[in-house]
C-alpha positions, 0 to 999 in steps of 0.5 A: 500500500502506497501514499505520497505526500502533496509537495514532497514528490516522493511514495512512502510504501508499507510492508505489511510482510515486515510488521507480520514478521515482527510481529511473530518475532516479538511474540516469539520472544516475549512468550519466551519461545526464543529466549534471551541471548539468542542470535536471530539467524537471518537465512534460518528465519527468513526460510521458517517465515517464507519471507527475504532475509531482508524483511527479517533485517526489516523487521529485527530494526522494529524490534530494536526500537521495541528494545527487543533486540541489539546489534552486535559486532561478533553475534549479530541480532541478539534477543537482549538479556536482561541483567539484575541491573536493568530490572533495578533501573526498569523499576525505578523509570516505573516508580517515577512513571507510575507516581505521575499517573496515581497524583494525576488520579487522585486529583481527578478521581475519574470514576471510569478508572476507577471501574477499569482498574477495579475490574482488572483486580477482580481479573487477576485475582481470579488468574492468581486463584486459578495458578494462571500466570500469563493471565496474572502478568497480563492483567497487571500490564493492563492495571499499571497501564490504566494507571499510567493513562489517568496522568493523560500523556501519550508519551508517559503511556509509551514510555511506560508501555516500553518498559513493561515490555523489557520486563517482561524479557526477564520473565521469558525464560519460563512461566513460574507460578506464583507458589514458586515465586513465594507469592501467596497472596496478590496485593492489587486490591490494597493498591487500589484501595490506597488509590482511593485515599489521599495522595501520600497513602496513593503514593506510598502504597505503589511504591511498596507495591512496585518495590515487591514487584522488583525483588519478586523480579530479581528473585526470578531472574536469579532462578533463571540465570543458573538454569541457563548457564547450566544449560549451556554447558555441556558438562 
C-alpha cells in the first residue's frame, strides 16, 4: 500500500510482510519461545517465515526500537538479556512513571478508572486463584497501564508501555507460578484501595507495591540465570 505526500514528490510504501514478521518475532520472544541471548539467524528465519532475509533485517530494526533486540559486532541480532541491573533501573523509570499517573488520579478521581482498574483486580485475582500466570502478568500490564493513562500523556503511556515490555524479557525464560515465586497472596486490591485515599497513602502504597514487584523480579531472574548457564554447558 502506497501514499505520497502533496509537495514532497516522493511514495512512502508499507510492508505489511515486515510488521507480520515482527510481529511473530516479538511474540516469539516475549512468550519466551526464543529466549534471551539468542542470535536471530537471518537465512534460518527468513526460510521458517517464507519471507527475504531482508524483511527479517526489516523487521529485527522494529524490534530494536521495541528494545527487543541489539546489534552486535561478533553475534549479530541478539534477543537482549536482561541483567539484575536493568530490572533495578526498569523499576525505578516505573516508580517515577507510575507516581505521575496515581497524583494525576487522585486529583481527578475519574470514576471510569476507577471501574477499569477495579475490574482488572477482580481479573487477576481470579488468574492468581486459578495458578494462571500469563493471565496474572497480563492483567497487571493492563492495571499499571490504566494507571499510567489517568496522568493523560501519550508519551508517559509509551514510555511506560516500553518498559513493561523489557520486563517482561526477564520473565521469558519460563512461566513460574506464583507458589514458586513465594507469592501467596496478590496485593492489587490494597493498591487500589490506597488509590482511593489521599495522595501520600496513593503514593506510598505503589511504591511498596512496585518495590515487591522488583525483588519478586530479581528473585526470578536469579532462578533463571543458573538454569541457563547450566544449560549451556555441556558438562
Amino acid at each position: 500500500m502506497a501514499s505520497s505526500i502533496a509537495g514532497l514528490g516522493v511514495a512512502i510504501r508499507r510492508e505489511s510482510t515486515t510488521e507480520q514478521a515482527a510481529a511473530v518475532l516479538r511474540e516469539a520472544i516475549l512468550a519466551g519461545r526464543i529466549p534471551p541471548g539468542t542470535p536471530l539467524r537471518e537465512a534460518a528465519l527468513a526460510a521458517e517465515l517464507g519471507v527475504s532475509r531482508n524483511t527479517i533485517r526489516e523487521a529485527a530494526r522494529l524490534l530494536s526500537a521495541d528494545g527487543l533486540v541489539r546489534h552486535h559486532m561478533n553475534r549479530g541480532i541478539v534477543v537482549t538479556e536482561i541483567t539484575s541491573g536493568d530490572v533495578t533501573d526498569i523499576y525505578a523509570a516505573r516508580a517515577a512513571i507510575e507516581t505521575a499517573g496515581a497524583d494525576a488520579l487522585t486529583a481527578h478521581r475519574d470514576p471510569a478508572i476507577y471501574q477499569k482498574l477495579a475490574n482488572l483486580v477482580n481479573q487477576i485475582e481470579d488468574a492468581f486463584s486459578r495458578g494462571d500466570a500469563a493471565g496474572v502478568l497480563e492483567g497487571d500490564r493492563l492495571f499499571h497501564a490504566t494507571l499510567v493513562a489517568a496522568a493523560g500523556s501519550p508519551r508517559l503511556s509509551r514510555f511506560h508501555a516500553q518498559l513493561q515490555q523489557e520486563q517482561r524479557l526477564a520473565l521469558s525464560l519460563a512461566e513460574h507460578s506464583s507458589r514458586q515465586l513465594g507469592r501467596t497472596a496478590d496485593d492489587h486490591r490494597v493498591l487500589l484501595g490506597a488509590l482511593h485515599g489521599t495522595p501520600a497513602r496513593a503514593r506510598a502504597q505503589l511504591a511498596a507495591h512496585l518495590q515487591a514487584g522488583a525483588a519478586e523480579l530479581q528473585r526470578l531472574h536469579d532462578l533463571l540465570t543458573p538454569r541457563k548457564d547450566h544449560a549451556a554447558d555441556p558438562g
